[in-house]
LUMTITOR-946869 format. One record per residue (C-alpha): residue number from 1; x, y, z. Coordinates in nm, 2 decimals. Layout:
<zados>
ZADO    n      xx      yy      zz
ZADO  NUM       X       Y       Z
...
</zados>
This chain:
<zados>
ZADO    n      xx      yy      zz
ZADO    1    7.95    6.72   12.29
ZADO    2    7.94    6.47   12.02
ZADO    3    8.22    6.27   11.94
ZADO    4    8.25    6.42   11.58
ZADO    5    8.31    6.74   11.74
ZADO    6    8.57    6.62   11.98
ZADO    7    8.76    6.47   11.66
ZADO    8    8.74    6.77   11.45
ZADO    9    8.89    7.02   11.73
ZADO   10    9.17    6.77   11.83
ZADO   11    9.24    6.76   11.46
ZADO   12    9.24    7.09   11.44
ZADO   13    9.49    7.16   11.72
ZADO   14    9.70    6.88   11.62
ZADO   15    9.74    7.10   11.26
ZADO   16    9.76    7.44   11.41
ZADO   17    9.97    7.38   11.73
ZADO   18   10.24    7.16   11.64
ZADO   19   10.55    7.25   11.55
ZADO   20   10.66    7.13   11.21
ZADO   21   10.91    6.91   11.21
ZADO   22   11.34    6.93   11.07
ZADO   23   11.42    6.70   10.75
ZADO   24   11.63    6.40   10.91
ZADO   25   11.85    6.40   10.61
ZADO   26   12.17    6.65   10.69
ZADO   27   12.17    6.73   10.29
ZADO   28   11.81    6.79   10.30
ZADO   29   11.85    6.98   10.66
ZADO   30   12.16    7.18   10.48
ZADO   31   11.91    7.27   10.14
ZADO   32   11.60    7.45   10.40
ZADO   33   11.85    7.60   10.63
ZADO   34   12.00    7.78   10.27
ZADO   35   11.66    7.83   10.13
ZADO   36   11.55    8.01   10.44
ZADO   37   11.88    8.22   10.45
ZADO   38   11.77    8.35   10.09
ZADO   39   11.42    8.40   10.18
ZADO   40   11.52    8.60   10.46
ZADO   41   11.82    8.83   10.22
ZADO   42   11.56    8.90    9.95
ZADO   43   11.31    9.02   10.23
ZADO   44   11.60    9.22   10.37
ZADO   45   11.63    9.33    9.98
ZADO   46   11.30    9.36    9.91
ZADO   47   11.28    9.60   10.22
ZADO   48   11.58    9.83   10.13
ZADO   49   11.46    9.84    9.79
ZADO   50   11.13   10.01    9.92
ZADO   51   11.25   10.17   10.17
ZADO   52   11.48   10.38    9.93
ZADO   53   11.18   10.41    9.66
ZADO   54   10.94   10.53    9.95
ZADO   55   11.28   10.82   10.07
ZADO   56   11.27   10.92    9.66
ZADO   57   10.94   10.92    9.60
ZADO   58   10.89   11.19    9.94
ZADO   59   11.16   11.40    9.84
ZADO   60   11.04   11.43    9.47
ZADO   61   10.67   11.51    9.65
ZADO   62   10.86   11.78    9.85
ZADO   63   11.03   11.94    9.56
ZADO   64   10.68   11.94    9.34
ZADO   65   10.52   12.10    9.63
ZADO   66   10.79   12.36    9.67
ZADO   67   10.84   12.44    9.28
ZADO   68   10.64   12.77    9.25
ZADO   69   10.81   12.89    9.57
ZADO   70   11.14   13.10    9.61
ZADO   71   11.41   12.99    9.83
ZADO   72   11.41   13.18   10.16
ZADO   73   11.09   13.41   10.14
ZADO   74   10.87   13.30   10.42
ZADO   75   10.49   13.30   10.30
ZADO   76   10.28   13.54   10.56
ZADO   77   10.03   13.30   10.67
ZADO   78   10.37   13.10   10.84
ZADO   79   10.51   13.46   11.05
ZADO   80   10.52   13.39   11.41
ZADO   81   10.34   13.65   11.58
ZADO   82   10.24   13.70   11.97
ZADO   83   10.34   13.84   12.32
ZADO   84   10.63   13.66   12.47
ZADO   85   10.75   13.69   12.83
ZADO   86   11.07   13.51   12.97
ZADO   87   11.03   13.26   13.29
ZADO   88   11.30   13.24   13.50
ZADO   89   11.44   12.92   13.63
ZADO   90   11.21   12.74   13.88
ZADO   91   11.38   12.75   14.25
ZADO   92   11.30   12.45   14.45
ZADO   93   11.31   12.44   14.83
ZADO   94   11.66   12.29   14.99
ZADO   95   11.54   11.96   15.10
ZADO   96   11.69   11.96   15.51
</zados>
């Protein structure tokens, strides 16, 4: 492997792997801690604020859907029909 190679990788990890750094200044360590604390509260906003949208937007799907339809008449492609026959309870051996 050429040595340009070799320097380019380890350059590479060096940029990928490490693990940035804190500010040494306390003001400046105070001012990211806070700006990641908001970052993180508008996500949580950001996330609530869909969340609710995506609950509206389903339940205004479900009353389009069900606009034409009258409240408690089943349609006759949804009627349960079949033979049923009732299983009793399993009995398992006494284990001696």
């Amino acid at each position: 492997m050429s040595s340009f190679h070799r320097r380019t990788f380890l350059r590479f990890r060096n940029l990928a792997f490490n693990a940035p750094r804190r500010p040494r200044h306390p003001l400046l360590r105070v001012a990211v801690g806070l700006l990641g604390v908001a970052l993180l509260l508008a996500l949580v906003v950001v996330g609530v604020f869909v969340g609710a949208a995506m609950l509206a937007g389903g339940l205004l799907w479900r009353l389009w859907v069900q606009r034409g339809a009258r409240a408690g008449v089943r349609r006759r492609d949804q009627a349960f029909e079949g033979s049923y026959r009732v299983v009793g309870k399993a009995q398992l051996p006494l284990a001696h």
